[in-house]
C-alpha positions as CSV (number, residue, x, y, z in Angstrom):
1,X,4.3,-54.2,91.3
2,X,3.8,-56.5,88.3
3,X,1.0,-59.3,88.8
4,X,2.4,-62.9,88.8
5,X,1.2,-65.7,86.1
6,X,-1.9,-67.3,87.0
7,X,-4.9,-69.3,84.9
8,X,-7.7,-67.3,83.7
9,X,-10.9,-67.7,86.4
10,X,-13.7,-68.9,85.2
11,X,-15.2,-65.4,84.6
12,X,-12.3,-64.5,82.8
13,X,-12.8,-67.5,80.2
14,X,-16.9,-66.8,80.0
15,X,-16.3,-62.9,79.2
16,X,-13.5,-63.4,76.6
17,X,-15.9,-66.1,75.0
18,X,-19.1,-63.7,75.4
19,X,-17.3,-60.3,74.0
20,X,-13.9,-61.4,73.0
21,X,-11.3,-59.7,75.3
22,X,-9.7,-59.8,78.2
23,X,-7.8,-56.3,79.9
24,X,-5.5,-57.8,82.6
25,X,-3.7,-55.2,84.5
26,X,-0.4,-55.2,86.1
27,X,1.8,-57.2,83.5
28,X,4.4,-55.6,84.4
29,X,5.8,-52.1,85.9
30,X,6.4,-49.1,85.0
31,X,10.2,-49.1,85.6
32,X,10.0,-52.3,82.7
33,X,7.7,-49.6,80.6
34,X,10.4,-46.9,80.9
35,X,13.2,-49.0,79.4
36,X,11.3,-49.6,76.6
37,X,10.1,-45.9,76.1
38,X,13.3,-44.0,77.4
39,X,14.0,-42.8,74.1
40,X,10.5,-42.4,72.8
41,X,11.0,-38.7,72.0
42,X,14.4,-39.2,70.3
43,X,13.5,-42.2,68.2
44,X,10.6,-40.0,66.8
45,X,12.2,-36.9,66.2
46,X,10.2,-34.4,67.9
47,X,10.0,-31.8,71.1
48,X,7.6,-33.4,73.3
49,X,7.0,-29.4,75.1
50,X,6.1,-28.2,71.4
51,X,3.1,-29.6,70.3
52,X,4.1,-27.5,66.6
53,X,6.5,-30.0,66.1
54,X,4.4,-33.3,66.2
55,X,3.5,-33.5,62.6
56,X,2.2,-36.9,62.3
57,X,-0.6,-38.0,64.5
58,X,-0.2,-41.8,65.0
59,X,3.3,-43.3,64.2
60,X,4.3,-47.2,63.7
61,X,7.9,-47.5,65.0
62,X,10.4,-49.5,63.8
63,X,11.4,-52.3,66.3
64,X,15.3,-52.7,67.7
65,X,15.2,-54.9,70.8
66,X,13.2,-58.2,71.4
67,X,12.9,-59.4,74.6
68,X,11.2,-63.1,75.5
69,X,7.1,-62.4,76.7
70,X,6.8,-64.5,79.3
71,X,10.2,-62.8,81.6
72,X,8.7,-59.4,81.0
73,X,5.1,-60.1,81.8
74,X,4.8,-63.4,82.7
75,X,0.5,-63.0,83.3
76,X,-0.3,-61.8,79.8
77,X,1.7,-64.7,78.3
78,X,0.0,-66.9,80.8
79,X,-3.2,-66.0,79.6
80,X,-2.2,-65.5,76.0
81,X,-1.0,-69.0,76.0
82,X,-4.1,-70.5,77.8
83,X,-6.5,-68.4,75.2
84,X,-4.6,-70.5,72.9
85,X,-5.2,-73.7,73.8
86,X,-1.6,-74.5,75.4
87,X,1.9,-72.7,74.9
88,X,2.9,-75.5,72.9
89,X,0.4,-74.9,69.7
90,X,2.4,-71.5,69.7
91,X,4.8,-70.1,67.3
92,X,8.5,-69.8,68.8
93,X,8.7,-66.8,67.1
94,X,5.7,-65.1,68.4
95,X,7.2,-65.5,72.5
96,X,9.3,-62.5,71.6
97,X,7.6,-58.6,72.5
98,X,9.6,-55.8,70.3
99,X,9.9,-52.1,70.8
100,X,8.2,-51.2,67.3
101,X,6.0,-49.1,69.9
102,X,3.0,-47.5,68.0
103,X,2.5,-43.9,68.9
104,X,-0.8,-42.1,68.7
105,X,-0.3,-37.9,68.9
106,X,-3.3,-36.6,67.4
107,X,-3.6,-33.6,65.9
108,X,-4.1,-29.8,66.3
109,X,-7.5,-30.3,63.7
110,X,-9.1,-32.8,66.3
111,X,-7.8,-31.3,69.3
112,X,-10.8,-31.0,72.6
113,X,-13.2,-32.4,69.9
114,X,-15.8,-35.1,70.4
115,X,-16.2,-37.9,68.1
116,X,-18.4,-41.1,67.4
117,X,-16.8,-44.5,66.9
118,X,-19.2,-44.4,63.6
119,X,-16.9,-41.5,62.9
120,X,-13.5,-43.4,63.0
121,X,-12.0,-43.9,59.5
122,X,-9.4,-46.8,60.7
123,X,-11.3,-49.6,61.0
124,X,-9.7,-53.0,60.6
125,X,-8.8,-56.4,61.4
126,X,-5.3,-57.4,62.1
127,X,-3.1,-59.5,59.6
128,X,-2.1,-57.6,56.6
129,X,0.4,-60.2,55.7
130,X,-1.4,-62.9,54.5
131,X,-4.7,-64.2,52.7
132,X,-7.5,-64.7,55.8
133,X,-8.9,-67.8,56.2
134,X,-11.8,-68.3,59.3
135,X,-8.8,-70.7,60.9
136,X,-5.8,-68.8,60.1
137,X,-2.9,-69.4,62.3
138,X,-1.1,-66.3,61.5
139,X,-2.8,-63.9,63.7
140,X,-4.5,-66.1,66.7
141,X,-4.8,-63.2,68.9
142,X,-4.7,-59.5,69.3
143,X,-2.5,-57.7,72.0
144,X,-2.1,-54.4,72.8
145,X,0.4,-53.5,75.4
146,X,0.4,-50.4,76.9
147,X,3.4,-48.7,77.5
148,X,2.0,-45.5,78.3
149,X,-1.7,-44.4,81.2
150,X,-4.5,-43.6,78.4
151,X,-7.5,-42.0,80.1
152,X,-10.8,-41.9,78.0
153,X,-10.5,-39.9,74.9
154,X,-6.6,-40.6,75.1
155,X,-5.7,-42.0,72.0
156,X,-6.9,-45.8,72.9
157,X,-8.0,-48.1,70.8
158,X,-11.8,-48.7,70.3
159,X,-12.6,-52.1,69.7
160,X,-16.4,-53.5,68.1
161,X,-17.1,-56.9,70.2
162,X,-20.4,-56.9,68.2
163,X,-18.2,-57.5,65.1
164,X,-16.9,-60.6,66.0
165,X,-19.4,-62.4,64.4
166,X,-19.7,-60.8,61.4
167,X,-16.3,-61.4,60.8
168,X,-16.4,-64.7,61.3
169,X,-19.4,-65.9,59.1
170,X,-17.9,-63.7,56.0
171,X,-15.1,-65.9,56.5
172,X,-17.2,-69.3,56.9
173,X,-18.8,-68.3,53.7
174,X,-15.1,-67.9,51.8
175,X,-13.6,-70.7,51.8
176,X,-11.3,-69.8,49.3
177,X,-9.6,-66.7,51.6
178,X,-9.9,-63.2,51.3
179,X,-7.4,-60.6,51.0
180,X,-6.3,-58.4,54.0
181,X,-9.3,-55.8,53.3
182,X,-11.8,-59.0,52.8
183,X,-11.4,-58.9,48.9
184,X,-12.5,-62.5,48.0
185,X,-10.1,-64.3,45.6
186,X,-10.8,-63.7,41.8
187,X,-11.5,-59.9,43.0
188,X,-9.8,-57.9,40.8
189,X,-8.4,-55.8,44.3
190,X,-7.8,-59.4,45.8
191,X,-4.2,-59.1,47.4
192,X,-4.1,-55.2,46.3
193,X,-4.2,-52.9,49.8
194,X,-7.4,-50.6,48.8
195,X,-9.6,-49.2,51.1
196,X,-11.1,-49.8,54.6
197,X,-14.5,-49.5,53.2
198,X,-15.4,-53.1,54.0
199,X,-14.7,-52.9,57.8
200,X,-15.9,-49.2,58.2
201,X,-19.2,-50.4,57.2
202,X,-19.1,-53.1,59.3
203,X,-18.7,-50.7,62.2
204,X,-21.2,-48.4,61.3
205,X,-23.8,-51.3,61.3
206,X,-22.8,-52.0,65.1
207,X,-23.7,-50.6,68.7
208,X,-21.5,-51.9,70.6
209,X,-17.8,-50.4,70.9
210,X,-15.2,-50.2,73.9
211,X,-12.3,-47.8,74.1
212,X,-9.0,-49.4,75.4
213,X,-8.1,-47.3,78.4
214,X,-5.8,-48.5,81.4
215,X,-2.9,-48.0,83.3
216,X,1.2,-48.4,82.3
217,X,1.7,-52.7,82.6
218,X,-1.9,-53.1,81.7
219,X,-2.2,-55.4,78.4
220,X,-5.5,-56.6,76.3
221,X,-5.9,-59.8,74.4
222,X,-8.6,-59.9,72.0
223,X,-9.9,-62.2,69.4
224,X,-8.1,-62.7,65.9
225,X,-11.6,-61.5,64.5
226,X,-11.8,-58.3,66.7
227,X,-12.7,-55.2,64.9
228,X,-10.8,-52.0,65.8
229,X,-9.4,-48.7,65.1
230,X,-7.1,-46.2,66.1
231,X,-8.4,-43.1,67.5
232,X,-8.2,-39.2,67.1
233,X,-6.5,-38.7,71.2
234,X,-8.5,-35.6,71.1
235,X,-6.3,-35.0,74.6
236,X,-3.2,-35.4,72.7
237,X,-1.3,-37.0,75.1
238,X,1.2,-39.1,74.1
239,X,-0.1,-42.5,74.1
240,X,2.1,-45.4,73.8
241,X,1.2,-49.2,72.8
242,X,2.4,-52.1,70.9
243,X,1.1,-54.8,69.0
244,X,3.1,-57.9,69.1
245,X,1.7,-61.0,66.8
246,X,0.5,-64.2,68.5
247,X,0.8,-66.6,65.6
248,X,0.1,-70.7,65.9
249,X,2.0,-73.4,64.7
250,X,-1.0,-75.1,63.0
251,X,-4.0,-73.3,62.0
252,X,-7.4,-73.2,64.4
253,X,-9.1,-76.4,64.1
254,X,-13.3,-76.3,64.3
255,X,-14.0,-80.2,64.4
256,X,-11.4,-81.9,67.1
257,X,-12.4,-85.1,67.8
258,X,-11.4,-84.7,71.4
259,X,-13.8,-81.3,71.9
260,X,-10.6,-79.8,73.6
261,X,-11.0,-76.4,71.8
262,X,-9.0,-73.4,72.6
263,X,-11.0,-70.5,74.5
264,X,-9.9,-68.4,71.2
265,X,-11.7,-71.8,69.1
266,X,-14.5,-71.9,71.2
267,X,-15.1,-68.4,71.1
268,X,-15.3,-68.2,67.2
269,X,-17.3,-71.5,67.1
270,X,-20.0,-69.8,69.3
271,X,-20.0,-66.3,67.2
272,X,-20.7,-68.7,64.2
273,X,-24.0,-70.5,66.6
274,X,-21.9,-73.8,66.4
275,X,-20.4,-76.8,68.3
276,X,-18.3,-77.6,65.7
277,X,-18.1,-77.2,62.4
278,X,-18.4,-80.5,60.4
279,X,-16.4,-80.8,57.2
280,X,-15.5,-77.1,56.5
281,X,-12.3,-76.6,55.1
282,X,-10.2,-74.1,53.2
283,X,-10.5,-74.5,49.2
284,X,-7.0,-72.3,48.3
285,X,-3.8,-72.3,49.6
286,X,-2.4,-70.3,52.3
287,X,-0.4,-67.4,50.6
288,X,1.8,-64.6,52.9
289,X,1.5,-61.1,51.2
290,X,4.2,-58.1,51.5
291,X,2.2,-55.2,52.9
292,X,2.9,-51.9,51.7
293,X,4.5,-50.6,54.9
294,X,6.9,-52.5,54.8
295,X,8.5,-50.3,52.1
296,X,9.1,-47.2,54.7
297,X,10.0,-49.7,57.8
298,X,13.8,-49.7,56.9
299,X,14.2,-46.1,55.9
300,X,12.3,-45.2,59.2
301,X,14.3,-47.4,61.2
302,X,17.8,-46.0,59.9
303,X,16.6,-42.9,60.4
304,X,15.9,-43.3,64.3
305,X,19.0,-44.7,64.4
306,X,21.1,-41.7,63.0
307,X,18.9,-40.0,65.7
308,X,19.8,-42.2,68.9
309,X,23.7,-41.6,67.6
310,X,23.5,-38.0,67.5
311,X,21.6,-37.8,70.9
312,X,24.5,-40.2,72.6
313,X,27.1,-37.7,71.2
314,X,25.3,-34.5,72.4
315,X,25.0,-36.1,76.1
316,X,28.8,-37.0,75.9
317,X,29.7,-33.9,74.8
């Protein structure tokens, strides 16, 4: 049975400000899970008993149906809305979770094999739609529902806590943004989508990783500055997750008058060593970029839909 809304305990706040993330479990049930998922198999176009026929290891669907956050599980947007600072600093349009699931398969090359997160070849931080600032209100937080059990070595996320900070003082020291891969502005790749080399490197400089395992209705909330990666699901089991956007009405603010920082605000502030932080301020203008995916979303997405139809027909048939 899906867990009820309820504040964060004061553990809860202390270890999302010591290591950024919170996994709350029980959001909601798996019956909820299954009419999100029911047509998993269709939408993607594959046998799920012939392992032959999943030809692309990690898949980010379309999305068809929104449904409001806090009905469906009201304790993640509890605590989502508390990591903020109050569920009035949030954007209307992020109270809405979508069923663009994001599908991880694996592979027959990386099948039973063992890897390092050192090894990983994903590694990112959210928001490829717009120029990063350190107070950026586009992405406040990271959630990843999961739709879907992942055991260890199940295709779940690995996260870098010991990044956090890294992140953050890049950002302190570029004023002026940085594009989605952390190009600064005047690079000549600035708002071009190159490589991952910034953040892989990054990773490989850190110790400290945790894989996002759990159980159907569990749901993770980590900071805007997280590090992570997908995984290889060496077990290839189908795992099942999404990644619906928590944005903010006005960006983060580092020097409030009143000291009432959000636990997301107070969390960055202590990666950085600082209280506050004084007169800092952006030097550019905040700019939204079209990322690249967005070129396949609407094939993909008629595609699935020519696939539901014929499925609908077959079953009437």
């Amino acid at each position: 049975m899906a867990s009820r809304a309820a504040p964060l305990t004061e553990a809860e706040k202390e270890h999302f400000r010591q290591r950024g993330f919170l996994h709350l479990k029980e959001c909601f049930t798996p019956e909820q899970a299954a009419s999100i998922t029911k047509d998993v198999w269709v939408r993607l176009g594959v046998d799920p008993s012939d392992k032959s026929t999943w030809t692309k290891s990690k898949v980010n669907m379309p999305n068809h149906n929104a449904f409001l956050a806090k009905d469906f599980a009201p304790k993640a947007w509890s605590a989502i809305a508390e990591l903020c600072g109050g569920d009035e600093r949030i954007n209307d349009k992020s109270r809405y979770w979508r069923d663009g699931l994001i599908v991880n398969l694996g592979s027959e090359q990386n099948e039973g094999k063992e890897f390092h997160p050192h090894d990983l070849d994903n590694w990112h931080v959210d928001g490829d739609f717009f120029v990063h600032y350190l107070d950026s209100p586009e992405q406040a937080l990271l959630v990843v529902v999961l739709f879907s059990d992942i055991a260890p070595g199940g295709g779940g996320t690995m996260i870098c806590p010991e990044a956090i900070p890294k992140v953050a003082r890049y950002l302190y020291d570029h004023p002026q943004g940085v594009s989605p891969r952390m190009k600064p502005r005047g690079h000549a790749e600035f708002k071009r989508e190159k490589d991952l080399d910034w953040f892989i490197d990054i990773a490989k400089s850190c110790t400290d990783f945790v894989e996002v395992t759990g159980e159907i209705g569990d749901v993770y909330l980590l900071h805007p500055l997280m590090l992570h990666s997908a995984t290889f699901n060496p077990k290839r089991q189908i795992r099942i997750i999404t990644n619906p956007p928590v944005s903010l009405k006005e960006p983060f603010m580092f020097n409030r008058a009143d000291g009432a920082y959000s636990l997301v605000e107070q969390t960055t502030l202590r990666a950085l060593g600082q209280d506050h932080l004084g007169e800092w301020r952006i030097t550019a203008d905040r700019e939204l970029i079209v990322p690249e995916r967005m070129k396949d979303a609407n094939k993909m997405k008629q595609e699935e839909l020519e696939r539901l139809a014929q499925a609908k027909t077959a079953a009437a048939a």
